[in-house]
N, C-alpha and C positions, 0 to 999 in steps of 0.2 A: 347648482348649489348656491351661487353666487345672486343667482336671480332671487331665490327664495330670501336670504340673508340682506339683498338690498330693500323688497317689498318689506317686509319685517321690520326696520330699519327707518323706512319712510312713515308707516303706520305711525310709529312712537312717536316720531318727528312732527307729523302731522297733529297729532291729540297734544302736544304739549302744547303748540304755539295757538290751536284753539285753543283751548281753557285759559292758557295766558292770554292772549290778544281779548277776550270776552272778558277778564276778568278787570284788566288794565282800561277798559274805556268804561267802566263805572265812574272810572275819577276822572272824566272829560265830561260828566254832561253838567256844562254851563255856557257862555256864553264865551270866554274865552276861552286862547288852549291850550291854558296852563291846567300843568293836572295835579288834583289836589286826594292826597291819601284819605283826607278826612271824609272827604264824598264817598272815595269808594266805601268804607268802611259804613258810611251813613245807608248806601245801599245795602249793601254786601250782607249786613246786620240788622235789617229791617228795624230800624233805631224809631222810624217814624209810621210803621208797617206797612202794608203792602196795598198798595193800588192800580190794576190794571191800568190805568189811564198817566201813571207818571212814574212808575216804575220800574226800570229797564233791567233789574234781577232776573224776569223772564230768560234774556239772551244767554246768560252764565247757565244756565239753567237746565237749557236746550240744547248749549254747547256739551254739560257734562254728558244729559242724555242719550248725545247723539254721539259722541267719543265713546261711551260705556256700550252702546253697539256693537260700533266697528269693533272693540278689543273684544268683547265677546265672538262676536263673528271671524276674526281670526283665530281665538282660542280651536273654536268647533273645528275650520277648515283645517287645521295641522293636524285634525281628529280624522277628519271623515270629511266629505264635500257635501254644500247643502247650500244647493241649490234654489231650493221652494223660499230662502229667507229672500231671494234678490226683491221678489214681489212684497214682501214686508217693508222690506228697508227703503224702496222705493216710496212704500205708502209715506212712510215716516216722513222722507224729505219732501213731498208732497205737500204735507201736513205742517211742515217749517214754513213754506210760500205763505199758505194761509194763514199763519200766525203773523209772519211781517204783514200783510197787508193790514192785518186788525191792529196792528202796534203803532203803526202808521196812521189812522185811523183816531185809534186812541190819543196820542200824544197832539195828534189837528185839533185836539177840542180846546187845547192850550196851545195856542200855535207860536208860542213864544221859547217851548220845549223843541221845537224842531230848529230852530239855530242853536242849539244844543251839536258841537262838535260828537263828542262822544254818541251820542245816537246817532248818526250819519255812519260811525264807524263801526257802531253793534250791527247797523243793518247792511253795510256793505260787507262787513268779514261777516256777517251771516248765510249771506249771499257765495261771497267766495266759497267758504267751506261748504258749502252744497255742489257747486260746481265740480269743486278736485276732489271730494267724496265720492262721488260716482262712478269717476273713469277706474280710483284708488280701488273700491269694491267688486266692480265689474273685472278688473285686471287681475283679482284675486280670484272671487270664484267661475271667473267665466273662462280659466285658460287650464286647459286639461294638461297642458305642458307641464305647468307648473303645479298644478295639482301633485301628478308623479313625482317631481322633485320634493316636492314635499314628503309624499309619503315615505319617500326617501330618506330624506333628514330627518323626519320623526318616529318611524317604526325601521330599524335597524334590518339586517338580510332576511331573517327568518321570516316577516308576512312577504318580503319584496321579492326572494324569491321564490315565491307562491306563483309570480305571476308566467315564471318562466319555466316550469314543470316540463316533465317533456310528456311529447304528444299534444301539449298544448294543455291539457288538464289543470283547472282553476277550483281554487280552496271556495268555500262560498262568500269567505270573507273579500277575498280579492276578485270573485266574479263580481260582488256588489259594485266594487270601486269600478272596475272595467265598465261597467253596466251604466251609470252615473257618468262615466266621462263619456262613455257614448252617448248617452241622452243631450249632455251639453253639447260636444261637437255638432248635434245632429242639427236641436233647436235654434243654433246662434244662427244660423243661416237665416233665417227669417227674413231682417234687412235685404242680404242679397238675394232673395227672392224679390222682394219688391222690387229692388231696384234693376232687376232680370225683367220685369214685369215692364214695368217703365220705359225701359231700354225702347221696349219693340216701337212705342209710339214715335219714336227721333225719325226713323224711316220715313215716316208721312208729317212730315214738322209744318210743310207747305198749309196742308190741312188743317191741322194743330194750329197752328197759329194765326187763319182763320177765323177759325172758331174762337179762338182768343181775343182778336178782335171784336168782334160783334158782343163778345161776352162783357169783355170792360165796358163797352158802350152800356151795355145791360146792367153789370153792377154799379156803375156811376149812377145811372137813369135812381136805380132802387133804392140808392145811398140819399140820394136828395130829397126821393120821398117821404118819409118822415118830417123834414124840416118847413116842408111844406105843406103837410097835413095839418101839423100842430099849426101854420096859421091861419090854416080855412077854419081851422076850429075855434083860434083864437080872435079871429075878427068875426064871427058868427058868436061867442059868448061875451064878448065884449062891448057887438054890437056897435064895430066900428062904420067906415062909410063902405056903399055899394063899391067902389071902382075899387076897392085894396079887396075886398070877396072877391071878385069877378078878376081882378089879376092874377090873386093865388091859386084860384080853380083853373086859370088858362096853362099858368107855369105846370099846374102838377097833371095835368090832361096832358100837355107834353110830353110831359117823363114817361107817362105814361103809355105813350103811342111808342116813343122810341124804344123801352123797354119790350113791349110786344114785338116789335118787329125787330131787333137785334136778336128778341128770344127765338124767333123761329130761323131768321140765319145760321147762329148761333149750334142750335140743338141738329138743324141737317147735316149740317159739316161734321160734328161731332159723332152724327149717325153711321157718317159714311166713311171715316175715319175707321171705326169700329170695325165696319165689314174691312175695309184694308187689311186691320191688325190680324184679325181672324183669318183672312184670306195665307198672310205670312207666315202667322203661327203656326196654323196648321200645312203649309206647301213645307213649310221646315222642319217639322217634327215629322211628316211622312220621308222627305227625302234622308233623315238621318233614319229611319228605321229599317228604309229596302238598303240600309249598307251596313248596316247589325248582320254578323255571321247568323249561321243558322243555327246555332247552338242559344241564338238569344231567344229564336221561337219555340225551341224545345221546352225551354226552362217557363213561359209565359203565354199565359192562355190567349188565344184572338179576339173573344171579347173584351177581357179587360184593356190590351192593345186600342182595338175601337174606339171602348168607352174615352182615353186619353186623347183618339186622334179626333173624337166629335164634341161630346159635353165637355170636358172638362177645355179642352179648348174653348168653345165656345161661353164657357164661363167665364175662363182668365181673359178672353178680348175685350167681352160685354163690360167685364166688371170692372177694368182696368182703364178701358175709355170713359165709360161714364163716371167714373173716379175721379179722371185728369178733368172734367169738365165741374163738375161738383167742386173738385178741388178749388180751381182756381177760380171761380166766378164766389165760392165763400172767400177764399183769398181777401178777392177785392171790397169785399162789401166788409168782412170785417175790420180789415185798414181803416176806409171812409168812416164806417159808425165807429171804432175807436178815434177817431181825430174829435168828428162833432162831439161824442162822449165828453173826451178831456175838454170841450173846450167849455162844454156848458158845465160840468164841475167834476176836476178833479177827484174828488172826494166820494160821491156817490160811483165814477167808475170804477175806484180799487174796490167797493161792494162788488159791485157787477160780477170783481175776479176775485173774491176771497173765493168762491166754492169752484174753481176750475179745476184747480189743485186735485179735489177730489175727483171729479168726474174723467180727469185724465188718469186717476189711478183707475177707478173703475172700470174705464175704455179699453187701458191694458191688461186687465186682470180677466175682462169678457174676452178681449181678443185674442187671449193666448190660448181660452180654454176651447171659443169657436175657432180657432187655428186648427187644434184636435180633432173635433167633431166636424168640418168640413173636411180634413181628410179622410176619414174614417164614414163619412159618406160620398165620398168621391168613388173609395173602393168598394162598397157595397151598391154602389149603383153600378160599377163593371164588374162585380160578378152575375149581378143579373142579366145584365146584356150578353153576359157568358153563357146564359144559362137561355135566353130566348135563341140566342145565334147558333147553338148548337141543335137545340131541339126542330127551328125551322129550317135551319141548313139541311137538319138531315128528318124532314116530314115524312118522308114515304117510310123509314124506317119506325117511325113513331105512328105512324098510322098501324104498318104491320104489326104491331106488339100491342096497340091500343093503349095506347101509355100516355094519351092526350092529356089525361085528367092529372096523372102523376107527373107529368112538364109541366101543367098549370099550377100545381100546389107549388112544386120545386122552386118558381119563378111565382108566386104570391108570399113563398116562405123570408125568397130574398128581399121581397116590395116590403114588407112586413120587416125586415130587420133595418133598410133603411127608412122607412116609418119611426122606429123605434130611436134611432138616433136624432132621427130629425126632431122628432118631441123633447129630446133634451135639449136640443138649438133653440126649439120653442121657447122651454120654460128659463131657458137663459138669456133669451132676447126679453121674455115678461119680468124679470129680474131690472135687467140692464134699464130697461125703458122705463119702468118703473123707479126708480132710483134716480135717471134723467128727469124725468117730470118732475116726482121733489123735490129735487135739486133746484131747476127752476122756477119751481113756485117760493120756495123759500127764499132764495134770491128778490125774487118781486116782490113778497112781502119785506124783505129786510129795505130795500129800493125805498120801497111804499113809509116805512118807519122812519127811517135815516132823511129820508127826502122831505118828510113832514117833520121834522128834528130843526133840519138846517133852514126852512121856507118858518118858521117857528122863531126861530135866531136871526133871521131877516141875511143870512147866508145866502139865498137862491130864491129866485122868482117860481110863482105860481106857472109862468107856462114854461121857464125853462124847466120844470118837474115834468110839465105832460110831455115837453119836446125828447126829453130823458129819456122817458118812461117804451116812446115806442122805438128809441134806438138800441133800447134794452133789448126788447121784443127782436130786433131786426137779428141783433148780437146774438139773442139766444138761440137762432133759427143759426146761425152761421157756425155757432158753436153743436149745435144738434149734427149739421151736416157735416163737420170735422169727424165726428164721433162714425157716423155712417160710412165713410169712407174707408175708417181705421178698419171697421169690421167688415166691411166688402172687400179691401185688401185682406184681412185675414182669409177669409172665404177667397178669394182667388190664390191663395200661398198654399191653403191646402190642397188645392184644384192643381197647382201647378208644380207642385214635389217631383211628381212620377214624370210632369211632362217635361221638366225640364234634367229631370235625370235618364230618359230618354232621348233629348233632345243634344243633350251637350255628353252622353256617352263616345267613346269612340270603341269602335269596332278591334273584338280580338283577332279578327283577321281582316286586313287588306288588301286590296284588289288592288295594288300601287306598280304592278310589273308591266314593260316600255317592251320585252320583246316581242317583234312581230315579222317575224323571215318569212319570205318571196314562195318559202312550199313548206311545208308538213310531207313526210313520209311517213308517220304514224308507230313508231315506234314507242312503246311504253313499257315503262318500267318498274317495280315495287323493290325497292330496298331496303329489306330489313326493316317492318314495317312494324311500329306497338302504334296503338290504339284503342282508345279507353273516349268513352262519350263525356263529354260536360255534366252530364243531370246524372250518369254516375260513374264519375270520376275514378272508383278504387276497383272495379270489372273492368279487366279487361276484356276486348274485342276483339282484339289483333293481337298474335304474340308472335315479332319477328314474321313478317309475310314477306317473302321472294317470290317473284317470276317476273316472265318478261314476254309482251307480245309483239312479236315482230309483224313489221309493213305487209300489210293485205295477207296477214291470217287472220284468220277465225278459232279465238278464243272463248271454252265456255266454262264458267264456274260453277263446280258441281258440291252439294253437301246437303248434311239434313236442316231444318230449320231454326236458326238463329247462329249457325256456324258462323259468320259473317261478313256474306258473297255482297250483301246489298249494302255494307258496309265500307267493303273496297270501293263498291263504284263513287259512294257520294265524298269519299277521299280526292276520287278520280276527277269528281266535277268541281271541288275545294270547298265542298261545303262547310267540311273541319280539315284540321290540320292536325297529323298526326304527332303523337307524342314523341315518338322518334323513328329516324329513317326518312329518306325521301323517294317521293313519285317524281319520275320525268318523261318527257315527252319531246324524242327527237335528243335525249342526252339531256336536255334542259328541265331544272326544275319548276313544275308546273306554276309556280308563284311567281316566275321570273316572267312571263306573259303575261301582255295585254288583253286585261278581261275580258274584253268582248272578241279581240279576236280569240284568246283561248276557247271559248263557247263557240266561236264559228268552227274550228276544226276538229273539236270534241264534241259531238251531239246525244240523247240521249233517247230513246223510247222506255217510257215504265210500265206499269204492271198498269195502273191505275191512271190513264195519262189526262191532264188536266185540262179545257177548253177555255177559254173566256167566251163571256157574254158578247158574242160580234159575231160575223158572216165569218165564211168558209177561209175569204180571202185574208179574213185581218190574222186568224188561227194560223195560215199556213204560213204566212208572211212573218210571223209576229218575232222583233225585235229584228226582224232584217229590211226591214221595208224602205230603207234608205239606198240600197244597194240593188237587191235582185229585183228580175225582172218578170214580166209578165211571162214569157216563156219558159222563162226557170221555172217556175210555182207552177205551169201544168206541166212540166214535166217532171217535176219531182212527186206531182199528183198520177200523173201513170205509171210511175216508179212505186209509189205507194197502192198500185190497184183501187183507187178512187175517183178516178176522172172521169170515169163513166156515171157514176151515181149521182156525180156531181154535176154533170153537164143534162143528167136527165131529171134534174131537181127545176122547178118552176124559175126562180131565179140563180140558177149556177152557182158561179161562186160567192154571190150576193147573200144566199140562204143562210137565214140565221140559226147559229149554232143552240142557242139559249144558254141560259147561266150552267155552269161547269161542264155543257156540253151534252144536257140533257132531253134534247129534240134529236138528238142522234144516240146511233143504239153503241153498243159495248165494240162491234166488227168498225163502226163505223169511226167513231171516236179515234181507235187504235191507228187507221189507216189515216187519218187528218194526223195525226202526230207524227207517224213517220213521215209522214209528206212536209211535216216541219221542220224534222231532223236533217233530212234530207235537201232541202234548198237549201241549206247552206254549206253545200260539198264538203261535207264534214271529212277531216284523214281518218277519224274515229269514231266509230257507231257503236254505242252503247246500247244492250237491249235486257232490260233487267224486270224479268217474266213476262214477255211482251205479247205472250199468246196464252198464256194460264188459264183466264177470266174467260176464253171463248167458245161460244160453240164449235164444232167440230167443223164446220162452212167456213165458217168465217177463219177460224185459225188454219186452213188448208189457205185461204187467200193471202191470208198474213203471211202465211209461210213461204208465198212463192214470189211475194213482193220482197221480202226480206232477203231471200235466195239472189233474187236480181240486186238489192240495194247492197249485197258484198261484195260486188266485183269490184278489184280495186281499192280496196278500204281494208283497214283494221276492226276486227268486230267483236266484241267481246260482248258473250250473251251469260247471263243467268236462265235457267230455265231447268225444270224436270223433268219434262215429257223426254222418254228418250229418243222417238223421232227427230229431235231439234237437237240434243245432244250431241249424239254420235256420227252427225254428220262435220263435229267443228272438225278443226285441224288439229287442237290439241283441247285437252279436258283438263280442267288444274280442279283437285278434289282437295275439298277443306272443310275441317271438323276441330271444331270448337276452338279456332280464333287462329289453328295453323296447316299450314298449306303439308298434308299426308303424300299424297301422288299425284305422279301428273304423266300425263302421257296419249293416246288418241284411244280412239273407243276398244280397237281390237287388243292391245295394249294389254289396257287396264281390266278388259275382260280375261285375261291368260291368268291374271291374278285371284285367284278364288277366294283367300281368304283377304282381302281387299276392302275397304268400303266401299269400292264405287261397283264391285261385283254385287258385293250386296245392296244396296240401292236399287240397280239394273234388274238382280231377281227379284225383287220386290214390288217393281212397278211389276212386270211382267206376269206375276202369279195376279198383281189386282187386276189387268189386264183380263184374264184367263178368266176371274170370278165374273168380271163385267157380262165378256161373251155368255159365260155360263147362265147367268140371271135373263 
């Protein structure tokens, strides 16, 4: 309340001592500084009326209108937030710059008016109150804090507590405001994204500044040529002597070599800078995503993931390095041309920059909207990628249905909607540019006017006009490449949203536990287990699950589909973290381990088990290949019933698996995983449907490698068939999220009216139809 009341406070504060301080230096413009009522009045009352060129009523003027803003503009915000004015109000103060330069301008034609105290002081508190106008506005409507406190102070409990309904439930009045402050929080970021962006080039600064090097060389070389142009041009129309041509040609040949070849120093370093950035951005955005729980890939497709870890990366490095190179190499050259500028006439360079004012509103008004639309094609170009990765991922499946035609419209539909945005980027760059070019042709005309004005007046020489004229040229190219920049940052801000809210997320669960004891007995526990998935949250999965698998039995999880068996297990591996209760292993809860050793003594086989693209050896080996040895890996390969197949393969355990394992068949695949599982002397074998998918051959082999991989271990299997069942030690049956019976095959069959009796006859009668058929 205080905050509101002080902003409030300052406003009023502020517009009085404008309008006073603009109105009080009416009666200073003369010569002395004494100030005389009779002047202001003489202005103040156009007694002798109104002429731009000696008039300084303008400033009062300007002052009212720009005071009669802000108090509008606070009226509104204690109303409602309004945002979309900030780009107004900016235009506005924009639009006061170019008014000083022209007044400035004006008042040189009588230069006797500018030792005029009072005008020095119109235009420096003109100045000021632009300055602390800004932060004053921005502090108002750009803070969602104080937004709330407002609506506070000015709409009493009834809309305010709208906002705090229960269940969450919002009026539409108060969804709007929520909806507005969220747009603000969301957009102010902008800044620190670029300077996110920025950030990553300090890493390679060695490089950077380089290239820096070579560049000043380059912009100094550039900065000169003009001045050296205009006098090959000037001793050639002048028709002065041979040696002063023939020196100027020699000096600007120079500049010229050394410019060339600074420029290709220069642009390598800069190139190779790039691939660094790229290189970082992307090794850092992948290493923060393999430590995203698994709840984050549930929620988020793999292509759009991609598209973030490929294009849009290699947007924000492309566009970000050759940014800092643009940048600063215009940097340099616009310094230089503004010094020679000033020094051949003042006066023509404040023309130069009356219309900046404008084209920097413009640049901002382009770059908030291409901010938009380069987001908004960033995600339309990953779901297409969503939409190629899925359908070639899975070809054979899209072959079998013939659906080739129906993938290609799906992914022509998505090319076509990022088309369609893109054409709006289009006709907003033919806007922008278009307006740029005006911009600058009117400037050169006004140059061309003004410069023929004052060469007229015998103010300026005929070559100091052409020597102007192409530093003007130099200027406008440095000020075009400002512009370019502002907008290729925008376009990499959109690019880099997702990646850097990806990038700098932290993970709902970590992997941060230190214990790691000398043995496992394999002991595991569930404790009063609930469980409810992230992507939906309000179903539960697990309601209160108990049991307990003791050191080298064999446990198996029995129910119908969706009960949720394969649910405990990815608990068991920490995929998620249960809502409440705890799993332990060995009494310890499974969070309290060292990640990698917890995966070395808890292993898994699944229904569908995955391969990577490598030979036999990298699959069997894979994440332990620092430690085990060559004799381990075949003998966890005879343990798995594959060693044979393997050693009578062309190249052994060289043979390449191919991508997800597809050079090997569904028996074979299953057998390279347990033999994964397996090397690393797990206390705990997980097998979760690990024979489902087989033929009848092949899961008898599985089955008798499996048989051998439980001697000594803890095993806990999911599975139907009751072959594989009724041999565990104990059977825990669960139906619809809680644990019904538990008990061993003979057991749970005495029980008739039972679920796992009925299961049991179940299989058994399909069984019966099988033979029968």
């Amino acid at each position: 309340m205080k905050e509101v009341i002080l902003v409030l406070t300052a406003t009023v504060i502020f517009v009085y001592f404008d309008v006073v301080v603009s109105t009080i230096a009416l009666g200073l413009y003369k010569p002395s500084f004494q100030f005389s009522i009779n002047l202001l009045e003489h202005y103040l009352f156009f007694k002798d009326g109104y002429s731009f060129l000696t008039s300084p009523v303008d400033f009062v003027i300007l002052s009212l209108f720009r005071t009669g803003i802000l108090i509008i503009g606070v009226y509104y915000f204690l109303k409602k937030v309004t945002p979309k004015w900030n780009l107004f109000f900016v235009g506005i103060e924009l639009t006061n710059i170019s008014f000083t330069f022209l007044k400035i301008l004006a008042f040189a034609e009588h230069p006797e008016q500018l030792g005029y105290f009072g005008f020095w002081l119109s235009l420096v508190w003109n100045e000021i109150t632009f300055l602390a106008l800004i932060p004053l506005w921005y502090g108002i409507y750009r803070s969602p804090k104080l937004h709330r406190q407002t609506q506070e102070l000015w709409t009493p409990s009834e809309d305010y507590t709208a906002l705090t309904t229960v269940d969450g439930d919002l009026t539409d009045s108060s969804n709007t405001r929520i909806s507005v402050v969220k747009m603000i929080e969301e957009r102010i970021s902008t800044f620190e994204h670029v300077i996110k962006l920025l950030d990553y080039c300090k890493h390679y600064a060695p490089w950077f500044a380089g290239g820096f090097f070579f560049l000043t060389i380059y912009s100094l070389a550039r900065v000169f040529q003009p001045k050296y142009t205009a006098q090959v041009i000037t001793n050639i129309v002048n028709i002065k002597q041979m040696s002063d041509l023939v020196n100027s040609v020699g000096i600007l040949a120079s500049l010229c070599v050394v410019s060339s070849i600074s420029s290709g120093f220069k642009n390598g370093l800069f190139d190779y800078a790039t691939a660094l950035v790229n290189r970082k951005m992307r090794s850092d955005l992948f290493r923060s995503l393999v430590q995203q729980e698994i709840g984050f890939f549930d929620e988020r497709k793999t292509g759009e993931i991609m598209s973030r870890l490929t294009s849009d990366c290699q947007t924000m490095s492309a566009t970000v390095s050759s940014n800092v190179n643009v940048f600063l190499r215009s940097g340099v050259m616009f310094i230089g041309s503004l010094i020679f500028m000033l020094t051949i006439s003042w006066r023509l360079t404040l023309v130069s920059f009356i219309a900046v004012p404008f084209i920097g509103f413009i640049t901002k008004a382009y770059g908030a909207y291409y901010d938009k639309l380069s987001e908004k094609t960033q995600s339309a170009i990953a779901q297409a990628n969503q939409i190629a990765e899925q359908a070639l991922g899975s070809i054979r499946t899209v072959r079998s249905f013939a659906c080739e035609l129906k993938e290609s419209d799906r992914f022509e539909a998505e090319l076509n909607r990022t088309l369609k945005i893109n054409g709006k980027k289009s006709i907003a760059y033919s806007g922008y540019t278009w307006l740029n070019e005006l911009t600058d042709n009117a400037i050169l005309v006004a140059i061309l006017f003004y410069g023929g004005h004052l060469v007229l007046t015998d103010k300026m020489e005929v070559d100091g006009l052409f020597s102007f004229l192409l530093y003007q040229l130099q200027l406008g190219e440095t000020l075009y490449n400002f512009g370019w920049v502002f907008t290729s940052l925008m376009e990499s801000v959109g690019a880099s949203r997702k990646v850097f809210e990806y990038l700098y997320r932290q993970p709902k669960i970590t992997y941060n536990g230190m214990l790691k004891p000398t043995a496992i007995e394999g002991k595991v526990a569930f404790n009063d287990i609930v469980f409810s998935y992230p992507t939906r949250a309000s179903t539960l999965v697990l309601n209160r699950v108990s049991f307990t698998v003791n050191p080298g039995e064999t446990v198996a999880l029995v129910g119908p589909s969706g009960a949720g068996k394969s649910s405990i297990i990815s608990l068991l591996e920490h995929f998620y973290e249960p809502r409440n209760g705890k799993i332990t292993l060995d009494n310890y809860g499974i969070e309290e381990y060292d990640h990698k050793y917890f995966h070395q003594k808890v292993a898994m086989v699944s229904q569908e088990p995955v391969l990577h693209d490598g030979t036999v050896r990298y699959n069997i080996l894979y994440g332990c290949e620092e430690w085990a040895t060559e004799s381990e890996m075949i003998r966890a390969a005879k343990l798995a019933n594959i060693h044979e197949f393997i050693m009578e393969s062309e190249k052994g355990y060289d043979t390449q698996c191919g991508e997800k394992g597809v050079q090997m068949s569904g028996g074979q695949k299953q057998r390279i995983a347990i033999a994964r599982a397996l090397v690393r002397e797990p206390a705990v074998l997980i097998l979760d449907e690990a024979t489902s998918a087989l033929d009848a051959e092949s899961e008898h082999i599985i089955q008798t490698a499996l048989a051998q991989c439980a001697i000594g271990r803890s095993v806990i299997i999911i599975a139907h068939r009751l072959s594989t069942v009724e041999k565990a030690d104990r059977i825990v049956v669960i139906n619809k999220g809680k644990v019904i019976q538990t008990g061993n095959h003979k057991t749970l069959m005495q029980n008739s009216s039972g679920l796992y009796y009925s299961l049991v006859q179940r299989q058994l009668l399909q069984q019966a139809d099988e033979s029968d058929a």
